[in-house]
C-alpha positions as CSV (number, residue, x, y, z in Angstrom):
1,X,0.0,0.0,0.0
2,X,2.4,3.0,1.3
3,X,5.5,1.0,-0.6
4,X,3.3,1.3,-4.3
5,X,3.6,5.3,-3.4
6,X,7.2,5.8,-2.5
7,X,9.7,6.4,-5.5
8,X,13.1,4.0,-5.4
9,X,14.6,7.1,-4.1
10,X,12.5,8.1,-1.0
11,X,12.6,4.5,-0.1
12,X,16.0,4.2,-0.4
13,X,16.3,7.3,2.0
14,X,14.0,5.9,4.3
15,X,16.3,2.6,4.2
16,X,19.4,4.4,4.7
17,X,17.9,6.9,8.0
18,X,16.5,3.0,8.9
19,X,19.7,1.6,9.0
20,X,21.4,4.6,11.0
21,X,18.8,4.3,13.7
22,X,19.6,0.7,14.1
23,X,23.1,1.4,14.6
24,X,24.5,0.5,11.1
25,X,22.4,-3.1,11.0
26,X,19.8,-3.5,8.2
27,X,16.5,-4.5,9.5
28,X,15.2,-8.2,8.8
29,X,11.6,-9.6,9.7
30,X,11.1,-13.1,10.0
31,X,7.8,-15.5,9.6
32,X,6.8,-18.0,12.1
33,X,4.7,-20.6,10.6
34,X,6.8,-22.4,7.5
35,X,9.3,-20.4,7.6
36,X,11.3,-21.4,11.0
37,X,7.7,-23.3,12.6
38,X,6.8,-26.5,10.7
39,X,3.0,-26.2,10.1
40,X,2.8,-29.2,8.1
41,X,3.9,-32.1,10.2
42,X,1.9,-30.8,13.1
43,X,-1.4,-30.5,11.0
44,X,-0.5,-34.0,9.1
45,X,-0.6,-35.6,12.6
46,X,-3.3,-33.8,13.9
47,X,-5.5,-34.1,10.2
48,X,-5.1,-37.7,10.7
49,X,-6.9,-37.6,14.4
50,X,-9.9,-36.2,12.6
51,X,-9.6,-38.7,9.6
52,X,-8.4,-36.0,7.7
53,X,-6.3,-35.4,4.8
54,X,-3.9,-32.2,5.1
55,X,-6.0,-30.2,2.8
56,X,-9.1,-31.0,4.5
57,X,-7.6,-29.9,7.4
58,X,-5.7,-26.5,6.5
59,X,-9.1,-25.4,4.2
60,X,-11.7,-26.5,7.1
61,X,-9.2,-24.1,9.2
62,X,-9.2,-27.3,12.1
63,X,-6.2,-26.0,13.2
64,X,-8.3,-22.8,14.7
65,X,-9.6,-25.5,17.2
66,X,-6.9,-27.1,19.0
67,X,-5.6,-25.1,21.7
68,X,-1.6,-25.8,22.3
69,X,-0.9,-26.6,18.4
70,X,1.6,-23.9,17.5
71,X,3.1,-24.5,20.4
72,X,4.4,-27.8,19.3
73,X,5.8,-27.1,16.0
74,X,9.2,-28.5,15.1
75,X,11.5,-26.3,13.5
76,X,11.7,-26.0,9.8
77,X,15.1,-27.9,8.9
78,X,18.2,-25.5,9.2
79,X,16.1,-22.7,10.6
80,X,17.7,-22.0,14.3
81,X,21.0,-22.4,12.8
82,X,20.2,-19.7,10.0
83,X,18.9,-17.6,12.0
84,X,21.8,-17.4,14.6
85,X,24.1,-17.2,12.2
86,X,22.0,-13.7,10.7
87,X,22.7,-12.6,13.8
88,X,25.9,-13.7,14.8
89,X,26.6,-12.0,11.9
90,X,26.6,-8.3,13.8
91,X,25.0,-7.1,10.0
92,X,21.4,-7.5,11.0
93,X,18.7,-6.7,13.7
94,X,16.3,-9.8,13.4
95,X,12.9,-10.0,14.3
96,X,10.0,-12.0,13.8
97,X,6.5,-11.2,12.3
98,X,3.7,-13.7,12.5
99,X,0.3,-13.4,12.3
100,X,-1.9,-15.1,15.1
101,X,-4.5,-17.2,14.5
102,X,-7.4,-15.2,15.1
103,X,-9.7,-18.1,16.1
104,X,-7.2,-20.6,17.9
105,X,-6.9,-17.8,21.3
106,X,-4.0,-19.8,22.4
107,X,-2.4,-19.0,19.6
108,X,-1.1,-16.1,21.1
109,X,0.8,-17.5,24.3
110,X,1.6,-20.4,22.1
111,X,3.9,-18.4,19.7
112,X,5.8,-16.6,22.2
113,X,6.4,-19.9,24.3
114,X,7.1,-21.3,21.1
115,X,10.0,-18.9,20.3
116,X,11.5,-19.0,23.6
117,X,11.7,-22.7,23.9
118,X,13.1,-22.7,20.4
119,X,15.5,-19.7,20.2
120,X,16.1,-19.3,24.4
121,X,14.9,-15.7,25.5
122,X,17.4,-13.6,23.1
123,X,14.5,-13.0,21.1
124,X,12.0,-12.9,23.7
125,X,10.8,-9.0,23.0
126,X,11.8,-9.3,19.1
127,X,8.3,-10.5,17.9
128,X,5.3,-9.3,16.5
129,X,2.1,-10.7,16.1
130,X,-0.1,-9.2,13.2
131,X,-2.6,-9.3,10.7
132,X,-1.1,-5.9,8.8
133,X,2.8,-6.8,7.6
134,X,2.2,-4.2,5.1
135,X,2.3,-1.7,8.2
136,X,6.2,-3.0,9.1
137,X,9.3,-1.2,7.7
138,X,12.4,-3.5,7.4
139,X,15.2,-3.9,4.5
140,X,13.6,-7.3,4.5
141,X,11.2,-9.6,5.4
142,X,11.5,-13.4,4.9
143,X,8.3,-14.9,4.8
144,X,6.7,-17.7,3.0
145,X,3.3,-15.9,1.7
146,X,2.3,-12.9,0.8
147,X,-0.8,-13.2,3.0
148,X,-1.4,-10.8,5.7
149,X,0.1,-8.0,4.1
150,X,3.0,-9.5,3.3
151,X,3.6,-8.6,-0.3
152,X,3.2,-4.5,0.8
153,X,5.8,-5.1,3.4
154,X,8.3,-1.7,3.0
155,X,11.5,-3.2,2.2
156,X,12.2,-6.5,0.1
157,X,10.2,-9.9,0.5
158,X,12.1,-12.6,0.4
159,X,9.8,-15.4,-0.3
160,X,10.7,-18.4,1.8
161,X,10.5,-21.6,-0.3
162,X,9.7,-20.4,-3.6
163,X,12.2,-21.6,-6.4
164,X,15.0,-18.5,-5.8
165,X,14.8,-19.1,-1.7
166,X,13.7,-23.0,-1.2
167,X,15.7,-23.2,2.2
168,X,17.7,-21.3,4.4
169,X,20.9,-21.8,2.6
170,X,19.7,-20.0,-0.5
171,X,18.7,-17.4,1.7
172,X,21.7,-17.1,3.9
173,X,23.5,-16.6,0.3
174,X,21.6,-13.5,-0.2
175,X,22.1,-11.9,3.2
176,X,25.9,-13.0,4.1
């Protein structure tokens, strides 16, 4: 929305006074749920309680009903490792962007227990949860859709397991 009415060189401005603020780092935002949270396996298992396929499951939104599931998530493969590397890497400020599920109220808790028992409490107070990514300002944001505003995020979307970034080694190539 705001990014389709800034010019390449306001935005690069507003990258470059971004990056100043931050003390030199460039700002990344990172997705939860299949980008470093596993989805898949969790709602395969869960799908085939209800006699379920996937599908069934993820289009009847079932996953809106079972308090505690995104707290149980495994970790996409090479995820934590990626991620501490980023920031390890003394070039970034990371933080993550997810959007709750609106119907599952657990969801809430469950995300920010999920983070600390995944990534320890360094990143305890770096996560957001919202509907409106388009409203964040970042040099980028790695996340797998372009759902929830995604795709208006102000900075560049990296798109998390599309051909160019399938995994976290093609996107560590871009950022280190």
């Amino acid at each position: 929305m705001i990014k389709k009415h800034l010019d390449i060189e306001t935005l690069d401005t507003v990258m470059r006074a971004l990056r100043k603020a931050h003390g030199g780092k460039e700002v990344v935002w990172v997705d939860m749920d299949g980008v470093v949270a596993d989805f898949e396996p969790k709602a395969t298992e869960e799908a085939a309680k209800m006699q379920l396929t996937f599908q069934q499951f993820a289009d009847q939104k079932q996953y809106r009903h079972i308090e505690g599931f995104y707290r149980n998530l495994p970790l996409i493969p090479g995820a934590k490792d990626a991620i501490l590397e980023l920031d390890a890497s003394g070039k970034y400020e990371l933080n993550f962007l997810s959007a709750p599920s609106w119907g599952n109220e657990s969801c809430f808790t469950d995300k920010r227990i999920w983070m600390r028992e995944n990534f320890g409490t360094d990143f305890d107070r770096r996560m957001d949860l919202s509907f409106h990514k388009g409203h964040y300002l970042g040099h980028y944001l790695i996340d797998d859709r372009t759902k929830y505003g995604a795709g208006d995020f102000i900075g560049e979307h990296i798109q998390f397991g599309n051909h160019q970034y399938p995994d976290w080694d093609a996107v560590l190539k871009k950022l280190l």
